[in-house]
C-alpha positions as CSV (number, residue, x, y, z in Angstrom):
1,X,-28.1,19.2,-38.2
2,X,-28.1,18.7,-34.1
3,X,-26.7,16.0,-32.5
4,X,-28.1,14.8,-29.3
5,X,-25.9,12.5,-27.0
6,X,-27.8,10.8,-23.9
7,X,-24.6,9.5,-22.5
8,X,-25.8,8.9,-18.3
9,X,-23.2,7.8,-16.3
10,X,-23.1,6.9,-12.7
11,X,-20.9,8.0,-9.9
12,X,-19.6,4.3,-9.7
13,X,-18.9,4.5,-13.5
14,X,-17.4,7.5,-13.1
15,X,-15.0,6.4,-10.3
16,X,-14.5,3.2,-11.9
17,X,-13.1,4.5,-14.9
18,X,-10.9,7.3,-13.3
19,X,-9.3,4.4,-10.8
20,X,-8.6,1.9,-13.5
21,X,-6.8,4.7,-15.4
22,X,-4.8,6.1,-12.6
23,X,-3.6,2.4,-12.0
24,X,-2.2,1.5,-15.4
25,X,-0.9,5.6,-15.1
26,X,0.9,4.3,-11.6
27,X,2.2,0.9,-13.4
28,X,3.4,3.5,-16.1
29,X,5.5,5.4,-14.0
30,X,6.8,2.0,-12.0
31,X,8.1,0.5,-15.0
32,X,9.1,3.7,-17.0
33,X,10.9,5.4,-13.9
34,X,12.6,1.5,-12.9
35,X,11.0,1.6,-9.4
36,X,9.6,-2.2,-10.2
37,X,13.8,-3.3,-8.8
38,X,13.2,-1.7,-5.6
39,X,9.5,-2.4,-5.1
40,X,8.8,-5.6,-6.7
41,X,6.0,-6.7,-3.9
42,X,4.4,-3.0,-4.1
43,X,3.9,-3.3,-8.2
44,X,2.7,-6.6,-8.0
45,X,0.0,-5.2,-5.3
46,X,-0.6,-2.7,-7.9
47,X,-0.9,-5.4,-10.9
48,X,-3.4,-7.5,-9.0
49,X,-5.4,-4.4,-8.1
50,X,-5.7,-3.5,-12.0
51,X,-6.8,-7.2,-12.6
52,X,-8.9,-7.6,-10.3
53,X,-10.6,-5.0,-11.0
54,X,-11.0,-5.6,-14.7
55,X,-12.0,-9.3,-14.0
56,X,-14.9,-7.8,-11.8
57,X,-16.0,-5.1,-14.5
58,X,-15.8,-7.8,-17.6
59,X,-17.6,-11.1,-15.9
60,X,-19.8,-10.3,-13.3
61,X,-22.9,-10.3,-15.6
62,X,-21.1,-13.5,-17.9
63,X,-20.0,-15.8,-15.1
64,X,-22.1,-18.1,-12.8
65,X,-22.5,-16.6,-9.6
66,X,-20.7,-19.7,-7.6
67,X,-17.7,-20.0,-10.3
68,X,-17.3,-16.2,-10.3
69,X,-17.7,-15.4,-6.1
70,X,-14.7,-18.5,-6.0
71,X,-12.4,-17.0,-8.4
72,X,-13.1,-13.6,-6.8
73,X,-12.1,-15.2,-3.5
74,X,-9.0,-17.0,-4.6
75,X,-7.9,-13.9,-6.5
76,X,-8.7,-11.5,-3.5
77,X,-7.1,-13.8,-0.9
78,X,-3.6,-13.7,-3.1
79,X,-4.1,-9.9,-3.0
80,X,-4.6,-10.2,0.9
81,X,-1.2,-12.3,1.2
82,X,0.8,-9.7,-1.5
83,X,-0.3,-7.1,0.7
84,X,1.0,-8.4,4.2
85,X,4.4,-9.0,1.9
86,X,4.6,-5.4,1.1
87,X,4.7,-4.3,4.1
88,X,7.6,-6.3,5.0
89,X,9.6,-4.9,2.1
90,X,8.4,-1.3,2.9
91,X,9.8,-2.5,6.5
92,X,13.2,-3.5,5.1
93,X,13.4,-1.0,2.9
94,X,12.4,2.0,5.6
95,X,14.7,0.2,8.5
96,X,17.6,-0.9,6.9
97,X,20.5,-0.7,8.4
98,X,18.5,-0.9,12.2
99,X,19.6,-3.4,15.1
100,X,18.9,-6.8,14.8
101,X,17.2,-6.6,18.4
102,X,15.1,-3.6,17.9
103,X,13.8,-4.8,14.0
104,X,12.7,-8.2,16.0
105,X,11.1,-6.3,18.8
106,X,9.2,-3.4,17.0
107,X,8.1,-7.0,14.6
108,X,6.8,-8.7,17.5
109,X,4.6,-5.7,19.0
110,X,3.6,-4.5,15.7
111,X,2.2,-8.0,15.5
112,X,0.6,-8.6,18.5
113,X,-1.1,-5.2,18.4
114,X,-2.4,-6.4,14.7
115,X,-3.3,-9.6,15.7
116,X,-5.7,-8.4,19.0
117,X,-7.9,-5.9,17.1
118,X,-8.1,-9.0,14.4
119,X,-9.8,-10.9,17.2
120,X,-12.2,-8.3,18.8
121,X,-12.4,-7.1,15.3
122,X,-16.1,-7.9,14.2
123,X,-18.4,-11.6,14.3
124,X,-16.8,-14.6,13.9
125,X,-18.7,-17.3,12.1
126,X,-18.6,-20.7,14.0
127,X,-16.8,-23.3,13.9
128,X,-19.3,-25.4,11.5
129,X,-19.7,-23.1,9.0
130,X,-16.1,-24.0,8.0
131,X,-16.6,-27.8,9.1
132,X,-19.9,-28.2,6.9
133,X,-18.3,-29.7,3.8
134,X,-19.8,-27.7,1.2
135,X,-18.5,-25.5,-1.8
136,X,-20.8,-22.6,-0.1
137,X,-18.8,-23.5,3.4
138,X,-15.1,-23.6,1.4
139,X,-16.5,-19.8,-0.4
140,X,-17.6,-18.7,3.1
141,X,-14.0,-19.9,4.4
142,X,-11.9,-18.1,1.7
143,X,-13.7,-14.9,2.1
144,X,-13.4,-15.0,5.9
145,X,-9.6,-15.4,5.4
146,X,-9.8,-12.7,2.8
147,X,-11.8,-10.0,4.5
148,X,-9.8,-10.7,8.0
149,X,-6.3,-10.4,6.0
150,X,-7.3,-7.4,5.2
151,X,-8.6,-5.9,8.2
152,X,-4.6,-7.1,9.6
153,X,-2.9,-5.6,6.8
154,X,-5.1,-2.1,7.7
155,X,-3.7,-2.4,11.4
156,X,-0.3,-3.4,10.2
157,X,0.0,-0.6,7.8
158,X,-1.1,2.0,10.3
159,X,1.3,0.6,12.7
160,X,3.9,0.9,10.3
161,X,3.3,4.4,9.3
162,X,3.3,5.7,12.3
163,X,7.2,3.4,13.3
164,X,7.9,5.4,9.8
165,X,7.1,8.8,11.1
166,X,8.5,8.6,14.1
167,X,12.1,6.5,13.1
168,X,12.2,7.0,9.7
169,X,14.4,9.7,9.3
170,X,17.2,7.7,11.3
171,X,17.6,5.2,8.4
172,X,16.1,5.2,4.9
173,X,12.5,6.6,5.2
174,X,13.1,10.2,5.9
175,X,10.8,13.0,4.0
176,X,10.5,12.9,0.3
177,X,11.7,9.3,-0.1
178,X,9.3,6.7,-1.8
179,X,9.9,4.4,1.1
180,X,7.9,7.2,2.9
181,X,5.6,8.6,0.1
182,X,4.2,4.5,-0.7
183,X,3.9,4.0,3.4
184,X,1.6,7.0,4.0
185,X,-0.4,6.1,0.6
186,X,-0.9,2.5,2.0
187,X,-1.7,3.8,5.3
188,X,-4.5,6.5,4.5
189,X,-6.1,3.7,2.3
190,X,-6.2,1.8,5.5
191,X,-7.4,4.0,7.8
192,X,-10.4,4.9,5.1
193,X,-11.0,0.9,4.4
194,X,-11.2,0.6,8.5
195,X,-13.3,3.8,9.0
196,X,-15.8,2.4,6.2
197,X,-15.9,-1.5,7.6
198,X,-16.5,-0.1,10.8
199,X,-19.4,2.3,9.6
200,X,-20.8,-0.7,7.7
201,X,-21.2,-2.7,11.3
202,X,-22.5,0.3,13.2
203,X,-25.1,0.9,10.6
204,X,-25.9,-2.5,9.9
205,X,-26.5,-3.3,14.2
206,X,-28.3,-0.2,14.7
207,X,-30.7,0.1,11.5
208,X,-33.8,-1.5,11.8
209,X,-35.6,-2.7,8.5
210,X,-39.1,-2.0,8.6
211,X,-40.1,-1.3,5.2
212,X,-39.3,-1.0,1.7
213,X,-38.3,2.5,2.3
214,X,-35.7,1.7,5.3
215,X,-34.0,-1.2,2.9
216,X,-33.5,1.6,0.3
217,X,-31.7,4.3,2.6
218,X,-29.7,1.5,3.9
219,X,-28.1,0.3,0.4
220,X,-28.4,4.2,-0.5
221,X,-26.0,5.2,2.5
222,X,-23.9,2.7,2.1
223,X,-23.2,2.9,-1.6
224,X,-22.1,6.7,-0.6
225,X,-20.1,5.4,1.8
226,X,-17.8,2.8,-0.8
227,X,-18.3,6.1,-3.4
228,X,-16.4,7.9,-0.2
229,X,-14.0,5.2,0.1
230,X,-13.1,4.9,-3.3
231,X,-12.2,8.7,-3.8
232,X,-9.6,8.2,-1.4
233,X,-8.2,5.4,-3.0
234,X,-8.2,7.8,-6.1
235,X,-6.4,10.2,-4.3
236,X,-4.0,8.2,-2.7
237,X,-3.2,6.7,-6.4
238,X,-2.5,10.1,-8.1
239,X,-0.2,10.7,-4.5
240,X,1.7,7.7,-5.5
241,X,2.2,8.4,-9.5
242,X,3.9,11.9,-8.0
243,X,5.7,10.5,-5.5
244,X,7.5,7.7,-7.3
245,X,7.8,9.6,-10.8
246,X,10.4,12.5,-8.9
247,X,13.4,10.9,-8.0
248,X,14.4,11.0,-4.2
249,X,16.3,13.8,-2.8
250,X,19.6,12.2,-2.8
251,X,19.6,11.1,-6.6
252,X,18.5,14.5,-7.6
253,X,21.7,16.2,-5.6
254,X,24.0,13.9,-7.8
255,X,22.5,14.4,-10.9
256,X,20.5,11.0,-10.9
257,X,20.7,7.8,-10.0
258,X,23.6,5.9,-10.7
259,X,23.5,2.9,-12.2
260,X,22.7,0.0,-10.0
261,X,22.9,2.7,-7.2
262,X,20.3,2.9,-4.9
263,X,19.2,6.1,-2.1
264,X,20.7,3.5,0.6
265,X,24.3,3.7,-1.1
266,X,23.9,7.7,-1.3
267,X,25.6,9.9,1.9
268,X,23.0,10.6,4.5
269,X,22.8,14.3,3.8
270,X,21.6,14.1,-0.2
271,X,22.7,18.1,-0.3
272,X,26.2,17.6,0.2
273,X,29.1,15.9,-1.7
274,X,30.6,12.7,0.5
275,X,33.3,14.4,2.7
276,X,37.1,13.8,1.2
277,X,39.6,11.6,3.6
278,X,41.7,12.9,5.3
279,X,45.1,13.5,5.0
280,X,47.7,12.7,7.4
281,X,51.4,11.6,7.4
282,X,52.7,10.5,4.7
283,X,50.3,10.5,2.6
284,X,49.9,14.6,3.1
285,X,53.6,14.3,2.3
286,X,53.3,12.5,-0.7
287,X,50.0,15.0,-1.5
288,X,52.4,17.9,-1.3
289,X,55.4,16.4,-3.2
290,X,58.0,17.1,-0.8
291,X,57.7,14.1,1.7
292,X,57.2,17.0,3.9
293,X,53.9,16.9,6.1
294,X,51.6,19.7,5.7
295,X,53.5,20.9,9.3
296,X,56.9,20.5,8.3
């Protein structure tokens, strides 16, 4: 007897399947290895990732085009705003402990810098696309908001990875840590979302459509391109289930975590026990049980 499978499957498939898995693998490890307490914004990034990708595989083919490009909107324009929000906690978290002035400062620049290449960032639709009054104008509106949250999270991110490099190792984002590890995960994401959106407007000024033929090489380039794009996600996701399932080097020197303890808590230099205090006076006196000092 022979058996004769014709299973085909396509490089999207393919990529589909292995990203979905390595997400619920990644919420895995962040609720198995308790990581959700000290990233609550990064897992719910993660969550609404793994939904939204689901909701996109399960009713693009059984939803009406208008109800299902709304609901993909709304849902993508929450994942814009969760984004922005975990970069604030990886802030916190990487610069605790850092001067009021200089946190407020590096906020402001980092800002600025992110809200500039928003502007010259692309076409802007006018001003009566959004005033038109139409479900098609609010769609139009919600994905603007949506595509160019994203495009500041990608700045923000980069900016952010490269105040981690430089000053993390002065507070609480030093090598090994998952402050670290999550920041340059977000941050090669971004720079491979960027590097594709900015492909995507080159190619799209400079090809010229002339035939049937042109349109197919187009949508052909371009689908290798998001095929490029998502390996690196991949990557960046099986980065992330390594980094955050091996504990930091501080609660590996003291033989775990302790409870309700966080890295923060743990001395600066994760090798070495906490220094005793010293003694002096009478308390070396009362240490030597003579009321005698250590001189004496």
């Amino acid at each position: 007897m022979h058996f004769h499978f014709h299973f085909v499957f396509s490089a999207v498939q393919i990529l589909w399947t292995l990203t979905f898995a390595a997400l619920l693998v990644l919420l895995v490890v962040l609720l198995g290895r308790d990581r959700v307490r000290r990233y609550p914004w990064f897992t719910a990034s993660i969550a609404l990732v793994t939904l939204l990708m689901l909701f996109s595989h399960l009713f693009f083919d059984r939803t009406q085009p208008p109800v299902y490009n709304l609901i993909f909107m709304v849902v993508t324009g929450v994942a814009a705003v969760v984004n922005l929000l975990v970069l604030v906690e990886m802030a916190r978290r990487g610069f605790k402990g850092a001067p009021r002035r200089a946190w407020w400062a590096a906020t402001g620049a980092t800002l600025a810098v992110g809200v500039a290449v928003l502007v010259v960032w692309g076409p802007w639709p006018a001003w009566k696309t959004f005033t038109a009054g139409s479900s098609q104008a609010t769609i139009r509106a919600i994905q603007m908001a949506a595509d160019k949250g994203d495009i500041l999270a990608g700045v923000l991110t980069i900016e952010l990875w490269i105040l981690v490099i430089w000053f993390g190792r002065r507070f609480h984002a030093g090598w090994r840590t998952h402050t670290q590890g999550i920041v340059i995960g977000l941050s090669t994401a971004a720079i491979a979302d960027l590097a594709l959106r900015g492909m995507i407007q080159v190619m799209a000024f400079h090809t010229l459509i002339r035939n049937r033929a042109d349109y197919d090489h187009f949508v052909a380039l371009r689908g290798r391109l998001f095929n490029a794009n998502s390996v690196v996600y991949l990557c960046v996701l099986v980065w992330w289930i390594g980094c955050l399932w091996i504990d930091e080097p501080g609660a590996a020197a003291y033989g775990g975590m302790p409870p309700g303890a966080t890295v923060e808590t743990l001395p600066e230099e994760p090798g070495l026990p906490p220094p005793p205090p010293e003694l002096t006076g009478t308390e070396a006196g009362e240490e030597l049980g003579d009321g005698r000092s250590p001189q004496g």
